[in-house]
C-alpha positions in Angstrom: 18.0 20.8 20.3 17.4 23.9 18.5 14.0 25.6 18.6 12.6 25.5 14.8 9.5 28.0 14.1 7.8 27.8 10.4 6.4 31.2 9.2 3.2 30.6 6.6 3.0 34.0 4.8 -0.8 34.0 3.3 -0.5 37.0 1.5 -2.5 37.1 -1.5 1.0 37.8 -3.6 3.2 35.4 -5.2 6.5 36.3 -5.0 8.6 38.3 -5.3 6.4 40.8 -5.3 6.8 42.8 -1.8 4.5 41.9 0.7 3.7 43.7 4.4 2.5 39.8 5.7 5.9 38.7 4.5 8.2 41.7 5.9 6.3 41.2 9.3 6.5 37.7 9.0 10.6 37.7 8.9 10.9 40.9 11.0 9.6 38.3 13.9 11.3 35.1 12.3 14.5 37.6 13.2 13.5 38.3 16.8 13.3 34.1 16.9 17.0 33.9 15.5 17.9 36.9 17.9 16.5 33.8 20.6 18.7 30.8 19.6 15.5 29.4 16.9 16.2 28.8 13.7 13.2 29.3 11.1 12.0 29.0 7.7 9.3 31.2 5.4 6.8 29.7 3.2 5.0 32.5 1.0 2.0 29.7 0.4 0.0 31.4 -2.4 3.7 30.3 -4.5 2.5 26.7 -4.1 -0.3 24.4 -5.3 -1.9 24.5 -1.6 -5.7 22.3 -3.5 -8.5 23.3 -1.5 -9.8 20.5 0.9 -9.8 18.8 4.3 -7.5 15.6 3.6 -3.9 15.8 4.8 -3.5 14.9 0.6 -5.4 16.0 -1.6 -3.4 14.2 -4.4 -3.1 15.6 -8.3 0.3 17.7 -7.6 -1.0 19.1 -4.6 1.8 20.7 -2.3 0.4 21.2 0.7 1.8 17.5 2.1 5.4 19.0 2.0 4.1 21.9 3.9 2.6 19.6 6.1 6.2 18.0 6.6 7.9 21.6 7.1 4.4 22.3 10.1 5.4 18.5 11.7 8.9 19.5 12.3 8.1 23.2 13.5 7.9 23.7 17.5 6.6 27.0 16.6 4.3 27.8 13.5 3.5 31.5 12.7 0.4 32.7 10.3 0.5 35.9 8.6 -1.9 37.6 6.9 -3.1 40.2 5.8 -6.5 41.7 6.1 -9.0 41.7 3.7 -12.8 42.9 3.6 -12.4 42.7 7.3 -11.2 39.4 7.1 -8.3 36.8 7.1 -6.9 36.2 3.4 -9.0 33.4 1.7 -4.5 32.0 1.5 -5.2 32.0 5.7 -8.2 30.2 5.1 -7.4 27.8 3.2 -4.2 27.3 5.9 -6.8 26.5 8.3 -9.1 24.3 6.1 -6.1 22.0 5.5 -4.7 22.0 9.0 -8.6 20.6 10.1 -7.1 17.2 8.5 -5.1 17.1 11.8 -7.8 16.2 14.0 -7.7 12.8 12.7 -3.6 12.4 13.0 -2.1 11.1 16.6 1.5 10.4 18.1 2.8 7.3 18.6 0.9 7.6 22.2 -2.3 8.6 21.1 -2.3 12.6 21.0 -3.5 14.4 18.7 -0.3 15.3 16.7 -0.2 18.7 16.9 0.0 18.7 20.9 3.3 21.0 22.2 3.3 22.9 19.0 3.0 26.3 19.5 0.8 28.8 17.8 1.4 32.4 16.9 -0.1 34.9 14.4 0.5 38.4 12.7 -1.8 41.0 11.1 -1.3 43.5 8.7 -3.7 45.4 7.1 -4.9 49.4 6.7 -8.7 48.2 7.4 -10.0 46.7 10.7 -10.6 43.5 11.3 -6.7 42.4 12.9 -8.9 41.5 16.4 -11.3 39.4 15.1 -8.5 37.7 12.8 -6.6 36.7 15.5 -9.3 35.3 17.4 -10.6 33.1 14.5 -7.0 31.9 13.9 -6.5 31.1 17.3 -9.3 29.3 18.0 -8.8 27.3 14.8 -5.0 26.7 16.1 -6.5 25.7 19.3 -8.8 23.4 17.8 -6.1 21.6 15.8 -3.9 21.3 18.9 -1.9 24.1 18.8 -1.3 25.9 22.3 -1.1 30.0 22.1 1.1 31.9 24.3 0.4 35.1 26.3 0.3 37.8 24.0 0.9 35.4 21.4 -0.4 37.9 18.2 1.1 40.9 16.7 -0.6 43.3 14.4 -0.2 46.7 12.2 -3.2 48.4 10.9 -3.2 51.7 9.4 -5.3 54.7 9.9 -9.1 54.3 9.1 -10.2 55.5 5.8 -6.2 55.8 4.5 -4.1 54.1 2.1 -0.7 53.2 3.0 0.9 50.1 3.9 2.9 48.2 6.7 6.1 48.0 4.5 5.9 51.7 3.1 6.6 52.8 6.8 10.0 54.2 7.4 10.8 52.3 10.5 8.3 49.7 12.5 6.5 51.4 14.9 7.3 51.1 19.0 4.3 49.8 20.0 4.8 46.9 17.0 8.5 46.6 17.8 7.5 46.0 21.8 4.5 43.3 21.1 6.8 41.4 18.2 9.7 41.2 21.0 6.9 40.1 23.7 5.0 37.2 21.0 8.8 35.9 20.3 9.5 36.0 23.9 6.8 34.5 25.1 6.7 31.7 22.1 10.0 30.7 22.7 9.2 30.2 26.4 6.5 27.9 25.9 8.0 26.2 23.4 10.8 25.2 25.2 8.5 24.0 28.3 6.4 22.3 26.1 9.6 20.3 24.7 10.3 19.7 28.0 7.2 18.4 29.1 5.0 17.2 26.8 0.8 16.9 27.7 0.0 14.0 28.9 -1.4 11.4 26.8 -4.4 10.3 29.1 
């Protein structure tokens, strides 16, 4: 079976306004189809995501079919970008709505989000892309995600500049190298993951 990786764009802009979270985003969902795995984009500030912990949080809320899009995903990628320092509150939210997962088990008793993989991407022209990727991966973790090596990607522009990650004129090597390594590496895991799933006790 085919390899299917889920890309959850949390920039702060609803489309189709141009986003550097979303160009990064589908520059790596390419490298995946480069790699046999077929994947989908979700810009999530474009739906109703309700804030909460519950898998539903009812009243129109549209984060169940994102739910269904995550539960069919070997592979789910978080992009943001970085605000303040920090994850979008669009990332946040991603994470606050994924904690209803904890409580949701396969048909043998894992936790459901066992042999899914985890992988994230940072754009930003302020610090922070380090500390982002740690919180999303220990929240990934958490939920039952596993994270491969060298698993994140990020772009952040020179300190005290404006500029963005789309307004460069071609993606820099060092981004180019460490998006080919994250797909690399994600698709290997995935596949032995598939293969082999944890064990259930």
């Amino acid at each position: 079976m085919t390899l299917r990786v889920l890309a959850l764009t949390c920039t702060l802009k609803p489309s189709p306004a141009k986003s550097s979270s979303d160009l990064i985003a589908r520059q790596l969902l390419e490298g995946f189809a480069e790699r046999g795995a077929t994947g989908e984009l979700v810009r999530v500030v474009d739906h109703d995501v309700r804030p909460g912990v519950e898998a539903d949080m009812g009243n129109g809320d549209a984060w169940p079919d994102i739910r269904r899009k995550i539960a069919a995903a070997d592979i789910l990628l978080i992009a943001t970008p970085t605000w303040v320092g920090h994850m979008s509150s669009v990332a946040q939210r991603v994470l606050e709505r994924l904690d209803a997962e904890l409580s949701e088990t396969d048909d043998e008793g894992r936790p459901a989000m066992f042999g899914k993989v985890g992988v994230a991407a940072v754009v930003g022209n302020e610090d922070g892309a380090h500390k982002i990727i740690a919180d999303l991966f220990q929240a990934l973790n958490d939920v039952g995600f596993t994270v491969p090596a060298q698993g994140a990607t990020y772009w952040n522009g020179e300190a005290m500049q404006g500029g963005d990650y789309q307004d460069l004129e071609e993606t820099p090597e060092a981004v180019a190298s460490t998006n080919a390594t994250l797909v690399r590496n994600a698709v290997h895991l995935a596949e032995l993951l598939r293969a082999q799933q944890y064990p259930a006790k």
